[in-house]
N, C-alpha and C positions, 0 to 999 in steps of 0.2 A: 476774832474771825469765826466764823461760822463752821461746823465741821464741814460742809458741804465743801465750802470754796477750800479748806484744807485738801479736801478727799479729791478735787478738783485739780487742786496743785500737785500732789502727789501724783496723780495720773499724769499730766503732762509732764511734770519732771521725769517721769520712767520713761515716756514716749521719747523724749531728747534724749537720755541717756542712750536710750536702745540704739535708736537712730544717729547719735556721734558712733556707738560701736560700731554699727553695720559700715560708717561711711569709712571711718578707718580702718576696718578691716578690707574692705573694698578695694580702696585706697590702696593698701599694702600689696594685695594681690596684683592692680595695674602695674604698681613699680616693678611686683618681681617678676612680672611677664615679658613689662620692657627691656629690663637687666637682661633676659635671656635670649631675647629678639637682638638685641644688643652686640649680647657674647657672638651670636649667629651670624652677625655682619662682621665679625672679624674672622672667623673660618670662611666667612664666604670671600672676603677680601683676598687671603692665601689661598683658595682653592683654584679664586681665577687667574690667579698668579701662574698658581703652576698650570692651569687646563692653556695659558699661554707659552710656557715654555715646552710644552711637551711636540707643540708640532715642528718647532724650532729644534728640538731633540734629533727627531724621525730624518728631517731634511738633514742636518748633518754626518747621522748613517748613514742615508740613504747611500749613498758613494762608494761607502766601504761595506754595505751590506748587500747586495746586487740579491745575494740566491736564499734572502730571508726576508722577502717581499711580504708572506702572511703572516709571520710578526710586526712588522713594521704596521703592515694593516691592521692587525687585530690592536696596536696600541692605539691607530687613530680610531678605530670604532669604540673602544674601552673611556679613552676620550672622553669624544663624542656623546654617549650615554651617558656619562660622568656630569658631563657639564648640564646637561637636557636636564636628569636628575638634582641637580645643585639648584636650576632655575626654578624650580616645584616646589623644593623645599624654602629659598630665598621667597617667594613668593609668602608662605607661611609657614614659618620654623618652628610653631606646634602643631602639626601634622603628623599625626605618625606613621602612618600609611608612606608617604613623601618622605619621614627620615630611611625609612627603614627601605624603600628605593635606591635611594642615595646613599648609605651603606652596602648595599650589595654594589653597585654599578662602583662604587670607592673599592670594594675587595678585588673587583675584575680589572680594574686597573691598575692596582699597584702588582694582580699577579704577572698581567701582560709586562710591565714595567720590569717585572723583577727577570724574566726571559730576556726582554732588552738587552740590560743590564748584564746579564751571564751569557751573551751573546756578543758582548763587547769586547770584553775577557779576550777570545780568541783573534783580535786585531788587532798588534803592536802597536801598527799606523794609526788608530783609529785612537785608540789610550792616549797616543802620544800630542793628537789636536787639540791647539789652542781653545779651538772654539767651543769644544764637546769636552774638555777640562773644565769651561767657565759655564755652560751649563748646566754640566753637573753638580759642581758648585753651588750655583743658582737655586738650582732644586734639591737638592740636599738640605739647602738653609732653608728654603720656602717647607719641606717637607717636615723642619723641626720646628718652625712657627705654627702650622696646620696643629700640631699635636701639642702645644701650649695649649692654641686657643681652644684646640678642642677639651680638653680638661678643663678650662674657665667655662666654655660654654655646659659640657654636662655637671658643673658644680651648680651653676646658675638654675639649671635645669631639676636638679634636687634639691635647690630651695625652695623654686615653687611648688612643686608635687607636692614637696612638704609641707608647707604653709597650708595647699587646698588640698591637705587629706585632714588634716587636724581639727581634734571641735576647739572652737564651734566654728571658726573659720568654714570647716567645710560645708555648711550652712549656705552661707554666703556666696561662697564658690558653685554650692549649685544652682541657686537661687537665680545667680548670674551669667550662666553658663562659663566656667574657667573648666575648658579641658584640660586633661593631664597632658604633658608633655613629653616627647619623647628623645632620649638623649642620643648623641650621634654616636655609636661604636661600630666598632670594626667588625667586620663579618670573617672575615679571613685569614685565619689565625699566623701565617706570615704576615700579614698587615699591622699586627699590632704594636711593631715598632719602624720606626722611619724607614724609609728606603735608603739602606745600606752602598755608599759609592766608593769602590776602591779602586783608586790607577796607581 
């Protein structure tokens, strides 16, 4: 052979190599964006869990709570916001602008929630319903799936950053446009463990 057609071959062989790398590394980055999009639909599957039993909540005080009308409000509008924000973020879970929304509108609601909640406290009657025992319940357990899936999703979430901060990956990642993502915590430092139900 000729060196030419060697020196010929050597060039396209590097050009395939390169080009297998680039496509697997690419590659890698889709998986772990979907994984994290992924992780995303099961916090958002428990969130709208609970942003449904919360009004279910309210209507069952309501009865027993007559002269604590602005808390009852201030939960549906904590809500409310809550869910508005979850829909921005469900829309694109690497948004950071949108996570970090939805962490605050999350800390305004579990504080509303936690006033609820020590407002209940003072109605025997109220402790003692069927229905607002099995709610509670409800959401107690909906509230410790939320914080599962949340720790799956922000692990998920620091493998990609990881992956698209790394060389040479991160090459590739800007090449491609792979924004960093941002993980869902809690803004409110009572928030950072479940909402607490004792009757």
């Amino acid at each position: 052979m000729s060196p030419l057609i060697v020196g010929l071959l050597v060039v396209v062989g590097l050009i395939v190599v390169v080009a297998l790398f680039v496509i697997g590394k690419y590659n890698g980055l889709v998986a772990l964006r979907n994984r994290f999009k992924n992780a995303w639909a099961q916090i958002d599957v428990q969130l709208k869990r609970r942003y449904d039993l919360i009004p279910n909540l309210v209507e069952t005080t309501k009865g027993y709570l007559k002269h604590e009308r602005g808390t009852l409000e201030a939960v549906i509008a904590a809500r409310n916001s809550a869910f508005t924000a979850n829909n921005s973020v469900s829309a694109n879970p690497g948004d950071p602008a949108a996570m970090k929304a939805l962490s605050s509108a999350e800390g305004a609601l579990g504080a509303s929630l936690g006033k609820l909640f020590a407002l209940t406290e003072a109605y025997p009657d109220l402790k003692a319903n069927t229905s607002m025992n099995q709610l509670m319940e409800e959401l107690t357990s909906t509230e410790n799936k939320v914080s599962f899936a949340r720790q799956a999703y922000n692990d998920s979430v620091m493998g990609y950053n990881i992956a698209r901060e790394v060389f040479p990956t991160n090459i590739i990642a800007s090449m491609f446009n792979f924004t960093a993502a941002e993980s869902f915590k809690v803004e409110v430092p009572e928030q950072r463990e479940a909402v607490k139900v004792t009757f």
